[in-house]
C-alpha positions, 0 to 999 in steps of 0.5 A: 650191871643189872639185866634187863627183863626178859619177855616171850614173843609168839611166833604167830600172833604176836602175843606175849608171856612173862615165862616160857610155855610150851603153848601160846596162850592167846592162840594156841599154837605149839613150841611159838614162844621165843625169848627176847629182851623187854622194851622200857614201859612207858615214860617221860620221854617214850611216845603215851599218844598216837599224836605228838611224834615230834615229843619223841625225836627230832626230825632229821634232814633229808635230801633227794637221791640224785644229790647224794655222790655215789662212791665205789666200796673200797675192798682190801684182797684178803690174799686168796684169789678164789674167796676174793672173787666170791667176795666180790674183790676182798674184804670190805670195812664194816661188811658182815659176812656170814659163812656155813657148811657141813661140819668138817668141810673147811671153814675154819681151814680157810678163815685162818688162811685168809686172816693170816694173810691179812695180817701179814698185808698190815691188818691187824686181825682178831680170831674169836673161836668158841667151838675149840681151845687155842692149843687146837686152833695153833695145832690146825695153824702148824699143819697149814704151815702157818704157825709163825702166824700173829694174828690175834686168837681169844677162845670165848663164847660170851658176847659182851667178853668179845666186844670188849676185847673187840673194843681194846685191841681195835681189829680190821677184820674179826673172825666168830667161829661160831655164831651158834656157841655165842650167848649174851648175858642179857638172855637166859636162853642157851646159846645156839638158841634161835634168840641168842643167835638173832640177839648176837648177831644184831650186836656184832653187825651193829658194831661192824658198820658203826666201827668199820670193823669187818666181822665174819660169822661162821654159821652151823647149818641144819639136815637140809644144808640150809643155815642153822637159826633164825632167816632174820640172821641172813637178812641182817648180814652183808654177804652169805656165803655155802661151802658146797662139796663132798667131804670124801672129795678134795675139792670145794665149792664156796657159793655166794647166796647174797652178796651186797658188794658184788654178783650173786652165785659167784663161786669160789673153786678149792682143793684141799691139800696138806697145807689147807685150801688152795684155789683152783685157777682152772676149775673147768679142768675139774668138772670135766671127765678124762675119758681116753676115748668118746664114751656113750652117755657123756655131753659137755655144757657150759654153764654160768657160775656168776661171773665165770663159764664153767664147762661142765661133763653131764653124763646119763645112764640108761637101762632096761627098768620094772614097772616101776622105771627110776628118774635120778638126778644128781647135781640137777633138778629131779624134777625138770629131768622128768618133764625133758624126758616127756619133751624128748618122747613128744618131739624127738620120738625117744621113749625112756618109759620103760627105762631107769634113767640116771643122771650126773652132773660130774665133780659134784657141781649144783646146775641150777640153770635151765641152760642145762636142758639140751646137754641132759637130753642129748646125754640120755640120747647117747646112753639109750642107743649106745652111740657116743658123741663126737670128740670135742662136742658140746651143747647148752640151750634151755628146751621148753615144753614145745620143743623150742631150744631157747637161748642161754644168757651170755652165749658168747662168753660161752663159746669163747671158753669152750674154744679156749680149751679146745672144743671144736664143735657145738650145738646151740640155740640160734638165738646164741650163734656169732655173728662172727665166725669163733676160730676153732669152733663148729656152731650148729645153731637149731630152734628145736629139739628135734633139729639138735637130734638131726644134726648129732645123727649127721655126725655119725 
């Protein structure tokens, strides 16, 4: 078969060139030009004029958006309760789901765990893997306990081999591990290339929705953690999902970024163990520090991953700095930590200038949520005067630059966790207070940030 022509597209305006420059030559710009397969020239039945559109294809029926039935996704469960949550309930025919994370962080692990359930639930799976030989992806299944398994395994990069396989075995669900050590034939750029990467997965994805085959990517991801390749490869995918978490920790977080089946920063809570990944049923137990007495610095939260409360340890440090006082951050925005130190100086008469100031999210959670804002601030104020707060406190409740305490969304959920594991007292904005008292739980509701202050002072 012969290849079709190759040309190369900049990047910036869209010019073209017959072969790789390093500098485009209709603009200028530097390291622009990208390779993509050439369009046929013009012909017989392509369009020569801007009028005559009807020469090129027929017009297709239409119909109004109320006249067209609404039906609910079938999703198959693949097995694992946490990846199916992030999922949005399971595996979806024909969906495209494009998974990355730090090198050794797990993805491989969990993708063989779940395609081993499916095959035994009755659906036949194909795990296309191009980074390791099958002797290696057998010895990771004998460790996970799992080597009796029969799903199918082909150790290939190139893409027009896997389709073809793809086509004569006629899987349910296919695996690519990776999408970046894939190449097609009709390129002659390397794999992992930004137009190899576009090109195979524009391939894969339409012969995913035009079989109903669903396909898994696992994607390399850059320095920054962002996913390696071009931005077109998560638009043209179903479901994106990070693997967040610390190597050196047990435990893992799976987030979804988008997801066109179900909630968007749905997470998913591991540990890794002998035998591979297992949900964590009681992630809150995780994030949660066990201290034997109340200690100064620490305030729990409850924040909102997805669909699920989360409680939340939040703990600050502060001690006497140069001239030059640090703000740290970790797990939170460095930047919103600055403007509550400014907010708490202004109306709550706490000064930190002179002070380092360390702050922590424990267990290595990402809160992104400004419902974070009272507990960092409350957690500053009890490391600064050395006073710890009371056994079974919480607080949640965005704090805004003068000084109101605004409400979190789903408060109710919240307080209902919090009560759940046995929280007995909790400041919060008024706006979030129940109606109904919640058995257990001691509400403060305050508007402002100095009222929250007034009431942990109460408390001794």
């Amino acid at each position: 078969m012969a290849k079709d022509k190759t040309t190369f597209t900049c990047t910036e305006c869209g010019g073209t060139s017959p072969r790789w420059l390093g500098k485009c030559p209709s603009c200028g710009a530097w390291n622009t030009l990208i390779e993509q397969v050439a369009e046929a020239g013009p012909g017989k039945n392509r369009l020569s004029a801007p009028q005559g559109y009807a020469g090129l294809a027929h017009a297709q029926p239409v119909m109004p958006l109320a006249a067209i039935e609404a039906q609910d996704v079938a999703r198959t469960p693949s097995g694992i309760e946490e990846l199916d949550r992030v999922l949005g309930g399971g595996i979806v025919e024909g969906g495209v789901v494009l998974i990355g994370g730090d090198p050794g962080i797990g993805k491989s692990t969990l993708l063989l765990q779940a395609m081993d359930a499916l095959q035994r639930a009755g659906l036949p799976a194909l795990y296309v893997t191009g980074e390791e030989s099958g002797a290696q992806v057998a010895l990771r299944s004998r460790r996970l306990g799992i080597d009796g398994s029969q799903v199918q395994l082909l150790a290939e990069i190139q893409l027009e081999k896997i389709l073809a396989t793809v086509d004569a075995t006629q899987p349910a669900v296919v695996v690519i591990d990776s999408i970046q050590t894939t190449y097609s034939d009709q390129l002659t750029s390397a794999p992992g290339s930004v137009a190899q990467v576009r090109e195979c997965a524009a391939h894969l994805t339409r012969m995913a929705k035009g079989t109903g085959i669903a396909v898994i990517l696992v994607g390399h991801v850059t320095k920054e953690g962002a996913l390696a390749g071009p931005r077109v490869l998560e638009h043209m995918v179903d479901t994106v999902l990070y693997f967040e978490g610390d190597t050196h920790s047990q435990f893992r977080l799976v987030r979804a970024i988008k997801n066109r089946f179900g909630a968007v920063n749905e997470i998913g809570v591991f540990a890794m163990t002998e035998k591979g990944l297992k949900g964590v049923s009681n992630p809150s137990a995780i994030f949660l520090s066990q201290h034997s007495e109340p200690v100064p610095g620490s305030c729990v939260m409850v924040t909102l991953e997805g669909t699920r409360p989360m409680l939340v340890e939040i703990q600050a440090l502060v001690d006497s700095g140069g001239p030059s006082p640090r703000r740290l951050s970790v797990g939170l925005d460095k930047d919103r930590l600055a403007m509550l130190l400014a907010v708490l100086h202004r109306h709550a008469g706490v000064a930190c200038m002179d002070q380092d100031v360390f702050v922590n999210a424990v267990g290595g959670v990402r809160i992104s949520e400004p419902a974070a804002d009272l507990a960092v601030m409350l957690s500053i104020t009890s490391s600064l005067r050395g006073k710890a707060l009371p056994r079974g406190f919480l607080a949640f409740g965005e704090v805004g630059l003068a000084g109101e305490v605004r409400p979190a969304p789903r408060g109710q959920e919240r307080l209902k966790e919090a009560a759940k594991l046995g929280f007995s007292v909790a400041v919060v904005p008024k706006a979030n207070a129940p109606k109904k008292p919640i058995e257990g739980l001691t509400i403060h509701a305050v508007e402002r940030v100095e009222e929250a202050m007034n009431v942990v002072r109460g408390m001794g």
